[in-house]
PyMOL Python script that loads the backbone (N, CA, C, O; Angstrom):
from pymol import cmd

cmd.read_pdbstr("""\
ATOM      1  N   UNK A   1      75.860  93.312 123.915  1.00  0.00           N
ATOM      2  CA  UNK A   1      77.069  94.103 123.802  1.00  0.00           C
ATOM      3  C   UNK A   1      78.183  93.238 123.236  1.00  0.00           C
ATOM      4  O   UNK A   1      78.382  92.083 123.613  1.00  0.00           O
ATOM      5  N   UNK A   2      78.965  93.926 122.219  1.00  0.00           N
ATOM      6  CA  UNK A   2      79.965  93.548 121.694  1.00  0.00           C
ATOM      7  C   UNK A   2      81.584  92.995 123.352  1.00  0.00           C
ATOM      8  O   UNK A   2      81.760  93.375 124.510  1.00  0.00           O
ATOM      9  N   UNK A   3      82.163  92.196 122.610  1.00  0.00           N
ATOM     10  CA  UNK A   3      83.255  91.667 124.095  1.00  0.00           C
ATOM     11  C   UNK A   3      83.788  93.219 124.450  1.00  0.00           C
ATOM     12  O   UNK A   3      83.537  93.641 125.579  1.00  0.00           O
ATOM     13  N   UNK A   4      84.515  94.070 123.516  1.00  0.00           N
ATOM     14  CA  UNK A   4      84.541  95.180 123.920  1.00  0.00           C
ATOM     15  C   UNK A   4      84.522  96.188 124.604  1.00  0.00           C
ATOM     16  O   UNK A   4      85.358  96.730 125.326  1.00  0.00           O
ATOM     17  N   UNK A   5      82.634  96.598 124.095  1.00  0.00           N
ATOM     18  CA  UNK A   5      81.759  97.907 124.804  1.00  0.00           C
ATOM     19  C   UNK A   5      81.924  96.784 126.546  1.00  0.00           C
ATOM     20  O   UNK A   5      82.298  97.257 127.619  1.00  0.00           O
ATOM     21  N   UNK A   6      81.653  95.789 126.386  1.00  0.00           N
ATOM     22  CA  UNK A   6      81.310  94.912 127.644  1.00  0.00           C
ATOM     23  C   UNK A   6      82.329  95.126 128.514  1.00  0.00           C
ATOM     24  O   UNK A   6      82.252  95.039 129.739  1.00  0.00           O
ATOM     25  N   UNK A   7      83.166  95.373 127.952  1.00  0.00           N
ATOM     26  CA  UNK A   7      84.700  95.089 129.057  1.00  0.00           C
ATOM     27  C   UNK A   7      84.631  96.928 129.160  1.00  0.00           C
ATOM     28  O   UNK A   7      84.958  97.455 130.222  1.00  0.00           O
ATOM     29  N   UNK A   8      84.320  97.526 128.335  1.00  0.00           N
ATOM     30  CA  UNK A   8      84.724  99.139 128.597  1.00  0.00           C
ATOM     31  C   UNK A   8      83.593  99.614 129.934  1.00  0.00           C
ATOM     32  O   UNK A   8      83.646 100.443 130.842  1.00  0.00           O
ATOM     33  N   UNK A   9      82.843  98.849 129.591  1.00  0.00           N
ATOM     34  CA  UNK A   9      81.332  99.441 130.412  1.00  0.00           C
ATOM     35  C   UNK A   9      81.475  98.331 132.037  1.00  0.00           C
ATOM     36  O   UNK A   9      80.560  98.314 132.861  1.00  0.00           O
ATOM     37  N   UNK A  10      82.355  97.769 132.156  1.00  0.00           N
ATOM     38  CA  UNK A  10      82.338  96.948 133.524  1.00  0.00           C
ATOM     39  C   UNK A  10      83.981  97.175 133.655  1.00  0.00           C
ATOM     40  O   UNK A  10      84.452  96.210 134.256  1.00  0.00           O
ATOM     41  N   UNK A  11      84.968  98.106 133.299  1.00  0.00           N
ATOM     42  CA  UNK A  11      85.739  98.602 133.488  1.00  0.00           C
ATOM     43  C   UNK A  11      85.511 100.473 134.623  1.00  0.00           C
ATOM     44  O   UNK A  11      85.949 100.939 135.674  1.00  0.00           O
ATOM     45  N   UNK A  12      84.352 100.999 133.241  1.00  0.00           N
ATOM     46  CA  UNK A  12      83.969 102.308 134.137  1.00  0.00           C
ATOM     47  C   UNK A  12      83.220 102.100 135.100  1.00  0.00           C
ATOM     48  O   UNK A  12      83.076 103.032 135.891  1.00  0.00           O
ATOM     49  N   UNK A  13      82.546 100.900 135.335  1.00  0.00           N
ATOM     50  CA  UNK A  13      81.639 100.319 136.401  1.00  0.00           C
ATOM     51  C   UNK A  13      83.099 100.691 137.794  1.00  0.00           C
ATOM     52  O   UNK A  13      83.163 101.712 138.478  1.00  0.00           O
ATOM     53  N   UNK A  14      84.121  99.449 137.835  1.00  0.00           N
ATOM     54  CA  UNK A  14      84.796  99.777 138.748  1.00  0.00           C
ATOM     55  C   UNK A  14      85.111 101.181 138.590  1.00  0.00           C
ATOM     56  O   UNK A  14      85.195 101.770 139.668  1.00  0.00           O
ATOM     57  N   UNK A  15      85.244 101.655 137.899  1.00  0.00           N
ATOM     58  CA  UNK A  15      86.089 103.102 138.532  1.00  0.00           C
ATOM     59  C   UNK A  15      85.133 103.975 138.636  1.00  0.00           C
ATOM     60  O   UNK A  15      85.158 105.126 138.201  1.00  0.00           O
ATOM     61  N   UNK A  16      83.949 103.252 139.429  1.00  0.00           N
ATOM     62  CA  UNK A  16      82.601 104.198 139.888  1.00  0.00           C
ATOM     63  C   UNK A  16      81.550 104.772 139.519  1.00  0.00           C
ATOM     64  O   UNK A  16      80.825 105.457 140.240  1.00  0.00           O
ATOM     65  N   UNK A  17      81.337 104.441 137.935  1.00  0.00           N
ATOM     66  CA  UNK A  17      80.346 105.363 137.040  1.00  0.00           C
ATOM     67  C   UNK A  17      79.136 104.215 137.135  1.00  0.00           C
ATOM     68  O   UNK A  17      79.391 103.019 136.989  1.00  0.00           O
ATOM     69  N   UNK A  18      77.879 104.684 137.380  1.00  0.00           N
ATOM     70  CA  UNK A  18      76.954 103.526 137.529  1.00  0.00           C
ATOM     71  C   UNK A  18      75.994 103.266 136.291  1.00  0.00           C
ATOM     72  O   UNK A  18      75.430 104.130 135.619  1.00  0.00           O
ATOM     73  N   UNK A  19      75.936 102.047 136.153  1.00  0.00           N
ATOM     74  CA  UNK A  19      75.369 101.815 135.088  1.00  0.00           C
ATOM     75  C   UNK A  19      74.019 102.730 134.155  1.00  0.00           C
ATOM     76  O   UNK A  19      73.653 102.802 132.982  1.00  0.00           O
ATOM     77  N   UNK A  20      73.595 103.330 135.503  1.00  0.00           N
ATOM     78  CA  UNK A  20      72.223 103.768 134.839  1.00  0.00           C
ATOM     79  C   UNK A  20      72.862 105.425 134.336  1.00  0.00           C
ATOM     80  O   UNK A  20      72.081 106.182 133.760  1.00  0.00           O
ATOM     81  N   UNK A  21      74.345 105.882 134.618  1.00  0.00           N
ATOM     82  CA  UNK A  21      74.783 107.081 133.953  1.00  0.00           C
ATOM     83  C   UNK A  21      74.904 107.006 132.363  1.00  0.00           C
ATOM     84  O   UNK A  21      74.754 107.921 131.553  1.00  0.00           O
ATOM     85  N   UNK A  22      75.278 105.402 132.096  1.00  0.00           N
ATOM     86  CA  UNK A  22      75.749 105.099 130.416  1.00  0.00           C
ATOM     87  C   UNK A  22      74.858 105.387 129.672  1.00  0.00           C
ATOM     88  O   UNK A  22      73.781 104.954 130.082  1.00  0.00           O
ATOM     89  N   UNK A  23      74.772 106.162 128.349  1.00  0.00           N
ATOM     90  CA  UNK A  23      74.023 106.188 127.778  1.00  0.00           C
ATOM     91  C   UNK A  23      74.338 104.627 126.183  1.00  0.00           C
ATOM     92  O   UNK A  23      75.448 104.388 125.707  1.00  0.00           O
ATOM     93  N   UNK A  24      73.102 103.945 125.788  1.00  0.00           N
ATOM     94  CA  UNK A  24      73.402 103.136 124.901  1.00  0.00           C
ATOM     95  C   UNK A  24      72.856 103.611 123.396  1.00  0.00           C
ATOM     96  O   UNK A  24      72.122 104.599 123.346  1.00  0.00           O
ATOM     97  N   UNK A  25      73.222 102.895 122.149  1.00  0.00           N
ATOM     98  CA  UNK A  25      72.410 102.707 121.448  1.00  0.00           C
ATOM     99  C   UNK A  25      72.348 101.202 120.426  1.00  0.00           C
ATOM    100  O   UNK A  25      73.265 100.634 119.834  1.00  0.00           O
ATOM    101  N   UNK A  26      71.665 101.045 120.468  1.00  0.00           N
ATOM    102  CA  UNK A  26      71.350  99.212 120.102  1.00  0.00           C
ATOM    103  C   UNK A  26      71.178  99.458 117.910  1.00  0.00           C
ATOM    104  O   UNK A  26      70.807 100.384 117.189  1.00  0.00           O
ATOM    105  N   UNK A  27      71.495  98.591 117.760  1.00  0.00           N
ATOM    106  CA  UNK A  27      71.857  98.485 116.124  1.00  0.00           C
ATOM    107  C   UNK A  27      72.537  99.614 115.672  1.00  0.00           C
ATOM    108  O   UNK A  27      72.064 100.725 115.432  1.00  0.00           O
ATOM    109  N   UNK A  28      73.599  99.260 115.585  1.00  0.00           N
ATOM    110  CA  UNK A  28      74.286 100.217 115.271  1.00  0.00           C
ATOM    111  C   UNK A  28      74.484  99.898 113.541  1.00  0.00           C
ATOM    112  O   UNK A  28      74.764  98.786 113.095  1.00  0.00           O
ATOM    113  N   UNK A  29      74.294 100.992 112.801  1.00  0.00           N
ATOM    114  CA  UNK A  29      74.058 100.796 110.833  1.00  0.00           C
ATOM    115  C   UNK A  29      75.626 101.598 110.578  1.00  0.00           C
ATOM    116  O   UNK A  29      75.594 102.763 110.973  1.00  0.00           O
ATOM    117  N   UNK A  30      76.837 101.208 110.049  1.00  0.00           N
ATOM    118  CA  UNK A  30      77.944 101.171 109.950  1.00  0.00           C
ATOM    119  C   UNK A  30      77.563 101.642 107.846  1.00  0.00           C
ATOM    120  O   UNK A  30      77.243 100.745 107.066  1.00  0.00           O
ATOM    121  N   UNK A  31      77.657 102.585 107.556  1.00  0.00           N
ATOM    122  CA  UNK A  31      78.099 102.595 105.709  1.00  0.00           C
ATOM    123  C   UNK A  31      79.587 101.944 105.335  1.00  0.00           C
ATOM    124  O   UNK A  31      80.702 101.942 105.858  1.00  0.00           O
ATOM    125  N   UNK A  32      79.079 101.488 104.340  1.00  0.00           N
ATOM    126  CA  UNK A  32      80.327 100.886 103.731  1.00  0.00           C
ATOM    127  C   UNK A  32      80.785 102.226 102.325  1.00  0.00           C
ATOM    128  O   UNK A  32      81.774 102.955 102.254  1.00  0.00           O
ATOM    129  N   UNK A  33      79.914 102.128 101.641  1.00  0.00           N
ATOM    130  CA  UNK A  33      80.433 102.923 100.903  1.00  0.00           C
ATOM    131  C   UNK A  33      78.677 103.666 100.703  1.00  0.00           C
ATOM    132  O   UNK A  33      77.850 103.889 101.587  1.00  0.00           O
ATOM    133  N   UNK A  34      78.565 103.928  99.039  1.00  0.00           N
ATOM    134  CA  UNK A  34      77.076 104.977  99.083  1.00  0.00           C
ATOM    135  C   UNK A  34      76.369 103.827  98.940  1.00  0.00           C
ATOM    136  O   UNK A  34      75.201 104.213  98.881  1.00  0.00           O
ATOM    137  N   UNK A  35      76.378 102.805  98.862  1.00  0.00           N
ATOM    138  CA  UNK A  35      74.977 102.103  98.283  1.00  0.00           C
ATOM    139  C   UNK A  35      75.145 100.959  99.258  1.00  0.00           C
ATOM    140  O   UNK A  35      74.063 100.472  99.585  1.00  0.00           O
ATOM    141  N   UNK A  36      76.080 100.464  99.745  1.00  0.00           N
ATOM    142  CA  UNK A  36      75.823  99.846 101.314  1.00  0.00           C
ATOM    143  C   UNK A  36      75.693  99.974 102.658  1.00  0.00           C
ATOM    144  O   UNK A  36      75.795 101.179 102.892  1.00  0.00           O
ATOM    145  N   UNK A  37      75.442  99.093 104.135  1.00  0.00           N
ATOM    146  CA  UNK A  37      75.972  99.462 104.857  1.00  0.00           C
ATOM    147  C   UNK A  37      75.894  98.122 105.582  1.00  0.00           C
ATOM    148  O   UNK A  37      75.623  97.119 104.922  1.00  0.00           O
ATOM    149  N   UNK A  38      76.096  98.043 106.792  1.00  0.00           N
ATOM    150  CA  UNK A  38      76.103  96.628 107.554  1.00  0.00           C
ATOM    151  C   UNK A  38      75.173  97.055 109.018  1.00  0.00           C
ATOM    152  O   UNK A  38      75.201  98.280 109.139  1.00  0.00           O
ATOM    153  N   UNK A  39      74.596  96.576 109.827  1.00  0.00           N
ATOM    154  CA  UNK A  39      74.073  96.631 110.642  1.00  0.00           C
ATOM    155  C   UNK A  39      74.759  95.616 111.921  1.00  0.00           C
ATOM    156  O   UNK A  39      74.919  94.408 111.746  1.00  0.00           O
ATOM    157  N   UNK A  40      74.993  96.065 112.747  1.00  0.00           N
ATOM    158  CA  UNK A  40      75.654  95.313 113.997  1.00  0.00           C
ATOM    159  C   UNK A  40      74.205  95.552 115.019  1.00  0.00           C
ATOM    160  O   UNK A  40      73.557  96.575 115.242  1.00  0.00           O
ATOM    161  N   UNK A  41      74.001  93.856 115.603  1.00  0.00           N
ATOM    162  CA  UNK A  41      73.244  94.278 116.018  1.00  0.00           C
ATOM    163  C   UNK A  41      73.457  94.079 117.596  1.00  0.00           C
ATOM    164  O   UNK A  41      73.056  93.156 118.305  1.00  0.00           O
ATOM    165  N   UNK A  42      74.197  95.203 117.934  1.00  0.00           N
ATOM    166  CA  UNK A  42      74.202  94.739 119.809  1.00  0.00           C
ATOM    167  C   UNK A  42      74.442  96.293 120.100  1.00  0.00           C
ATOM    168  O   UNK A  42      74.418  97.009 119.099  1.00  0.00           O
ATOM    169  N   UNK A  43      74.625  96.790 121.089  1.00  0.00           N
ATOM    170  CA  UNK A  43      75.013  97.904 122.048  1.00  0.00           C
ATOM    171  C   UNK A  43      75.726  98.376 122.565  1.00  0.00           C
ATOM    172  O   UNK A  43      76.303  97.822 123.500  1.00  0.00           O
ATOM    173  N   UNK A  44      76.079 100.005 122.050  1.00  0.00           N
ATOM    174  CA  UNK A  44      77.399 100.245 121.979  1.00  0.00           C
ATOM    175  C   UNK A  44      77.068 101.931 123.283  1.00  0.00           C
ATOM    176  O   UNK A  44      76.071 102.559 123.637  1.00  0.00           O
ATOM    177  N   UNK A  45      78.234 101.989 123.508  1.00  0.00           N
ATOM    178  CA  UNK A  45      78.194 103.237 124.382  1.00  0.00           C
ATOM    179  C   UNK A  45      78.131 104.444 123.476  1.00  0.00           C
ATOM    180  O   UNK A  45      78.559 104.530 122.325  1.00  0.00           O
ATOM    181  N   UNK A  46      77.489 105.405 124.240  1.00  0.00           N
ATOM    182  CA  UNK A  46      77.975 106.858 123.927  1.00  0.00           C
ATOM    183  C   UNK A  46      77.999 107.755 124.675  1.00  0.00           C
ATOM    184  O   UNK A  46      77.007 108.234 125.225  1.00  0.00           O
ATOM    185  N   UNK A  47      79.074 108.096 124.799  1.00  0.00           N
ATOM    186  CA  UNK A  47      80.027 108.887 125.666  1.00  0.00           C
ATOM    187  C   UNK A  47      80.128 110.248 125.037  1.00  0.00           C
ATOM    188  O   UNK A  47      80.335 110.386 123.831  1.00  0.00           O
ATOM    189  N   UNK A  48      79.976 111.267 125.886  1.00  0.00           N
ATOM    190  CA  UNK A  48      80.002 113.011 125.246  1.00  0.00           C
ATOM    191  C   UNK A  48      79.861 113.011 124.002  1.00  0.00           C
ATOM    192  O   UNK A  48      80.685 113.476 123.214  1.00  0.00           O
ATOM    193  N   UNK A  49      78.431 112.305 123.606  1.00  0.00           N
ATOM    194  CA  UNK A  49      78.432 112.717 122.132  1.00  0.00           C
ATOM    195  C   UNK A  49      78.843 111.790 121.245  1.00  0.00           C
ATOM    196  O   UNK A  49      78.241 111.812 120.172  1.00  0.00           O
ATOM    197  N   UNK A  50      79.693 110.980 121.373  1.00  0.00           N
ATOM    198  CA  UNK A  50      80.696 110.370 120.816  1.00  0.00           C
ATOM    199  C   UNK A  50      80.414 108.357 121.213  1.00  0.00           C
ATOM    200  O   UNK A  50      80.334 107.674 122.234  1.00  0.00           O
ATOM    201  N   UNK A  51      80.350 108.100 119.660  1.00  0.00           N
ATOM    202  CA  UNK A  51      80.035 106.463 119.884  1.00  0.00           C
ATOM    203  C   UNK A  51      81.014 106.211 119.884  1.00  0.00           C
ATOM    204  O   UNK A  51      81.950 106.712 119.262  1.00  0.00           O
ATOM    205  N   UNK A  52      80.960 104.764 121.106  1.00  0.00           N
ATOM    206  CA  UNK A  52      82.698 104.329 121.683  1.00  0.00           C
ATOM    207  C   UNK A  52      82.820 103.274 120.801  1.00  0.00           C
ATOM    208  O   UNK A  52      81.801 102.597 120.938  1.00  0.00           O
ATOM    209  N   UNK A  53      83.487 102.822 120.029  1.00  0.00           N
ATOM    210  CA  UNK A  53      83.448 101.485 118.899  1.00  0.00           C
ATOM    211  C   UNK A  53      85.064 101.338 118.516  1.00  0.00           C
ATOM    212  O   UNK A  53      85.815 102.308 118.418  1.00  0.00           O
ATOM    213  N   UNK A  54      85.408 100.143 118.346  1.00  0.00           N
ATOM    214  CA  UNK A  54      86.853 100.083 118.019  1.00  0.00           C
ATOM    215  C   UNK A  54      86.732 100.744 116.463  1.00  0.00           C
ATOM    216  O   UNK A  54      85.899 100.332 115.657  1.00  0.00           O
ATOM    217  N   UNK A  55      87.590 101.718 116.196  1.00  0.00           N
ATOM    218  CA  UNK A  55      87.625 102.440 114.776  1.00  0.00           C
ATOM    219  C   UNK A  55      88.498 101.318 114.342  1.00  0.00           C
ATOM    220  O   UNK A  55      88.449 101.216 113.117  1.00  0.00           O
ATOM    221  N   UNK A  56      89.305 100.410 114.914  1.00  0.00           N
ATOM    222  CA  UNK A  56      89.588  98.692 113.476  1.00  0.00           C
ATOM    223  C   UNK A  56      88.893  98.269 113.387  1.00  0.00           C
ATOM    224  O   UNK A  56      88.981  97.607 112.353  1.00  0.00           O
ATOM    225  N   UNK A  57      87.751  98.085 113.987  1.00  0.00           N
ATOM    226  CA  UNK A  57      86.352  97.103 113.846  1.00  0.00           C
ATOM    227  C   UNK A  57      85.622  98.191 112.196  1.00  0.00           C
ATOM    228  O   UNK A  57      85.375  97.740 111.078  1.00  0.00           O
ATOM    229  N   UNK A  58      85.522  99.163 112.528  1.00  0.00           N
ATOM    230  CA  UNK A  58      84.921 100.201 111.566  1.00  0.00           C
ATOM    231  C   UNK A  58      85.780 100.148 110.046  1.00  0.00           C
ATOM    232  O   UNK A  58      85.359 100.396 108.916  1.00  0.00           O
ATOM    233  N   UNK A  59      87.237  99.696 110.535  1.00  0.00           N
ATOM    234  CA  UNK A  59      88.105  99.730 109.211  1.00  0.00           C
ATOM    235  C   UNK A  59      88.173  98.543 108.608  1.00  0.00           C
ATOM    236  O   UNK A  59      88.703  98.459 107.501  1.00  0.00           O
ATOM    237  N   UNK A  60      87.883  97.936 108.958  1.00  0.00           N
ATOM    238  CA  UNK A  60      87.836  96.225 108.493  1.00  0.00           C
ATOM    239  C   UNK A  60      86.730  95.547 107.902  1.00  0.00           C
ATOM    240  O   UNK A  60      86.730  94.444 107.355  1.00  0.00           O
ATOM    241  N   UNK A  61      85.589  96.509 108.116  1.00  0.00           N
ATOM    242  CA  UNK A  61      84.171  96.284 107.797  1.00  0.00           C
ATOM    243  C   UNK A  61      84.087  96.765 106.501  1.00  0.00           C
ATOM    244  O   UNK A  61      83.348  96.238 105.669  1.00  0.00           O
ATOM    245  N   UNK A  62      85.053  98.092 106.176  1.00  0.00           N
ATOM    246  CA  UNK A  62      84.485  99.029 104.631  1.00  0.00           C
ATOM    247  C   UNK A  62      85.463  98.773 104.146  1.00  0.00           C
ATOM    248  O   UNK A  62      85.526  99.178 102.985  1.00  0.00           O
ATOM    249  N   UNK A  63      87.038  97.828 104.792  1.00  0.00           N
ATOM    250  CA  UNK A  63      87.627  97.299 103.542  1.00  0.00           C
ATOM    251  C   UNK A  63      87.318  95.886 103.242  1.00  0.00           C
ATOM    252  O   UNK A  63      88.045  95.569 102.301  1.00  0.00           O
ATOM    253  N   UNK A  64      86.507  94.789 103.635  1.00  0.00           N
ATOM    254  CA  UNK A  64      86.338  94.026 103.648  1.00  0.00           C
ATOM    255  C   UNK A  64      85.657  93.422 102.224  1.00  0.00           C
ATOM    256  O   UNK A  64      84.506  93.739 101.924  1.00  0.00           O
ATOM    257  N   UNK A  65      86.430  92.564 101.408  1.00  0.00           N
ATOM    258  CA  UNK A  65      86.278  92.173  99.752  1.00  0.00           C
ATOM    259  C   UNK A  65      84.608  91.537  99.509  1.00  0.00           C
ATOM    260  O   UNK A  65      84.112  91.383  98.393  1.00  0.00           O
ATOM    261  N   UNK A  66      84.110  91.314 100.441  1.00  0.00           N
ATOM    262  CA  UNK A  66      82.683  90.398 100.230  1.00  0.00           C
ATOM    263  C   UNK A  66      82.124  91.280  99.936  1.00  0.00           C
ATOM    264  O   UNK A  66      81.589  90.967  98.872  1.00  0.00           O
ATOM    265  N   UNK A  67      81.684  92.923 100.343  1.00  0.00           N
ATOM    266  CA  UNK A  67      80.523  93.543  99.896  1.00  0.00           C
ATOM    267  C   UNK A  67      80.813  93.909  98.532  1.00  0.00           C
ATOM    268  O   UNK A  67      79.964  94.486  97.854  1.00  0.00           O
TER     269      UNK A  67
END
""", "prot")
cmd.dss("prot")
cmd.show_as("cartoon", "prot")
cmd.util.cbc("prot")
cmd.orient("prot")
């Protein structure tokens, strides 16, 4: 797990949600544009549907000058 998901997921820990409620998913494949993408490879939450990820982490990746 990213420092992050880690701190979000031992945050809802204290406020009672038990670990085995979280749902994960491991490599997460991020597009950059049509013909790239990046692969992160650690474990991120998903919550109602919805992957929990810093959206600056997501914005910094597809403006980022190296690809």
């Amino acid at each position: 797990m990213p420092t992050d998901t880690a701190i979000y997921v031992a945050k809802k820990i204290l406020d009672g949600i038990k670990l085995s409620d979280f749902k994960f998913v491991d490599e997460l494949e991020i597009e950059i544009n049509e013909n790239e993408s990046v692969t992160l490879p650690f474990r991120y939450v998903i919550e109602n549907n919805k992957l929990i990820i810093n959206e600056k982490l997501v914005e910094y990746l597809r403006n980022r000058k190296e690809f």
